[in-house]
N, C-alpha and C positions, 0 to 999 in steps of 0.2 A: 239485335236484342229479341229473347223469345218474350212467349207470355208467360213465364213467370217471373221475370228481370222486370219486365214493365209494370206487374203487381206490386214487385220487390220494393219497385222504385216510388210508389204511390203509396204505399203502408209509412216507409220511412219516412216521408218528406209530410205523410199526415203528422206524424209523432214528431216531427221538428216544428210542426203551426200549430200541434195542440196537447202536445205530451202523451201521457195514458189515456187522460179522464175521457177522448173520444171513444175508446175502446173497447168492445166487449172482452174478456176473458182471454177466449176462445185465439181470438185477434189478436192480444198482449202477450200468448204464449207462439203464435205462429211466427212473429215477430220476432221474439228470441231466437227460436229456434232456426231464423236464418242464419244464425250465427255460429250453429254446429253444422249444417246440412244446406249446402253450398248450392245445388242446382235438382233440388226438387222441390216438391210444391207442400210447404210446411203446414198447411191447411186442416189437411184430413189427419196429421199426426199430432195436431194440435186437441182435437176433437176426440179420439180416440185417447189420448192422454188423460184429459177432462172425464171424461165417460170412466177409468177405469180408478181414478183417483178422487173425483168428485170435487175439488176444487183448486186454484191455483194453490193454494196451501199444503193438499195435499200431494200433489207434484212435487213442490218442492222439498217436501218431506219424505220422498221417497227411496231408496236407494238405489247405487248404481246397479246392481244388478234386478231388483223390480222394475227402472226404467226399460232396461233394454230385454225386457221383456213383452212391450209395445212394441208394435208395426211400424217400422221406420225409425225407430230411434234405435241409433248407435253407440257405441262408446263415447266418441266424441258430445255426443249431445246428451247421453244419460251425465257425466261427468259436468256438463254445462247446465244443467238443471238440479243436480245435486248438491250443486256447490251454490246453489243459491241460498241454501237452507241457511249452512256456516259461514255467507256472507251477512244476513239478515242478524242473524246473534251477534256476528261481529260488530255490524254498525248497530245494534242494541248496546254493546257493552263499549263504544266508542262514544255514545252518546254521554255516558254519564258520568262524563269533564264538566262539572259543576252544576250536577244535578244535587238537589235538596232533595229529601225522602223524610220533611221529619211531621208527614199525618199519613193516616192511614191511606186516603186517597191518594193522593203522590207513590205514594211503595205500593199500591193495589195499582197502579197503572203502568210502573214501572215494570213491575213483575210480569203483569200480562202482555205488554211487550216483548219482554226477554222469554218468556216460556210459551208463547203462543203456537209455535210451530214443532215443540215438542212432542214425537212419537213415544219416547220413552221417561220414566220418573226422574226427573232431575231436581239437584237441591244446590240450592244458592246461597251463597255468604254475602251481604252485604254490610261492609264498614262503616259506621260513618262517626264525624266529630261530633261535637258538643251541640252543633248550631245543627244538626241533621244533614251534612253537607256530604255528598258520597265519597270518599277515599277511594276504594276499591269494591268489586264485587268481584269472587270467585266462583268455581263451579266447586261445589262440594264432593258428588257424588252424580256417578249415571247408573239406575240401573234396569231391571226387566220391566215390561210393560207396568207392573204394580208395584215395584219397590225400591226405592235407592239410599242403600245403609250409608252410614257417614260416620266419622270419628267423631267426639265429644272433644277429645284432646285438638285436632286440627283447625276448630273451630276457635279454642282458645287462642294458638298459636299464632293465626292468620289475625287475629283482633289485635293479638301486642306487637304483631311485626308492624299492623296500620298504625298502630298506636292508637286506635278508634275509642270514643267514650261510649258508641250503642253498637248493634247490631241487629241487624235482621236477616232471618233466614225465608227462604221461601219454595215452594216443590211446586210440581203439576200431579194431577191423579187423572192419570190417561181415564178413568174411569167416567168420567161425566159429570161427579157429584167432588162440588169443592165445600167439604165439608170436614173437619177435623178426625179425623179415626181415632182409636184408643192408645193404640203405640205412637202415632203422631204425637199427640198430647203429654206418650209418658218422655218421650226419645226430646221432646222441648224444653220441658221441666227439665230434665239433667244439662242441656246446655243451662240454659237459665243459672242454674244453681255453681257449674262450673265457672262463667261469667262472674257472676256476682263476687267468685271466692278473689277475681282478680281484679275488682271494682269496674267491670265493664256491665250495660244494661243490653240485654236483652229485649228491646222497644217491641217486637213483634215477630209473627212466627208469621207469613204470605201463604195462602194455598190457593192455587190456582186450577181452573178446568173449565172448559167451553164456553171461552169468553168471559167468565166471570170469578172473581175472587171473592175471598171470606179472611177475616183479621184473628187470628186465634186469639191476641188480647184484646179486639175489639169482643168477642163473642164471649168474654169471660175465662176462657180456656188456661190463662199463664196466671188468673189470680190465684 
């Protein structure tokens, strides 16, 4: 056994006496990344990762080929860090088998969940019944770092296939500032009004960015 098998072997067997939470960062990725990178020492590639990305978030956010533009990381292991991102939404959108969403807080925390690790504008459909119960959430829309268009009519359609009595939608503004814009506002209102025509409620519009959301109908915005 070299020295780094007998590291290998004392990282692992910490993480089976105490999980993550003993871990720095730094430590939690080098970890992983034995998993791509078999018989070198995943330390200094873990570090350099960090440094170029600035957080486990940002790692995970990165693409394959931004990863394996780092030192030491390879296809196999930019692809095992990549796909962390679309596991993390996945078990976002696995979670909400009987999630309630029906106050502002509940959908402000869901949402910053699901959009947390988003690089680019994404918009969300959220179903729900009468009692606020989530039915479904869809992806509406991906689009450039600032903007992601969506159908008005899609949004109807996705509401009568749930058969849902509300819906909420909700975006990220890679921008830093989660605050309503003007065409957010006007591009709401026409769902709204769409909805309405087929007796479904529009409960709230979610805007999401840097940790924190804002309620377009809590802020006045959908009256």
């Amino acid at each position: 056994m070299g020295i780094h098998d007998g590291h290998r072997a004392r990282k692992k067997e910490q993480f089976l006496q105490t999980g993550l939470d003993s871990f720095a960062d730094h430590e939690a990725l080098e970890l992983l990344l034995f998993y791509a990178i078999p018989r070198r020492d995943t330390n200094p590639t873990a570090h350099l990762l960090l440094q170029k990305f600035g957080s486990l978030e940002g790692v995970f956010s990165a693409s394959v080929e931004e990863l394996q533009s780092v030192e030491g990381v390879g296809e196999s292991a930019a692809i095992l860090l990549s796909m962390m991102h679309g596991l993390f939404r996945r078990s976002a959108r696995t979670a909400a088998n009987e999630k309630i969403l029906n106050t502002v807080e509940l959908c402000g925390k869901y949402f910053l969940n699901l959009l947390r690790h988003e690089r680019r504008e994404v918009l969300y459909q959220a179903c729900l019944d009468g009692k606020g119960k989530l039915i479904v959430c869809k992806k509406l829309s991906e689009g450039t770092a600032d903007s992601a268009a969506f159908s008005v009519r899609q949004v109807v359609e996705n509401a009568l296939v749930a058969d849902a009595t509300m819906v909420v939608l909700a975006h990220n503004h890679v921008s830093g500032v989660a605050l309503p814009s003007e065409s957010d506002q006007i591009a709401t209102r026409r769902v709204r009004e769409a909805l309405r025509a087929v007796d479904i409620q529009l409960m709230d519009h979610i805007i999401v960015s840097d940790g924190d959301f804002v309620s377009m109908n809590q802020s006045g915005c959908l009256r």
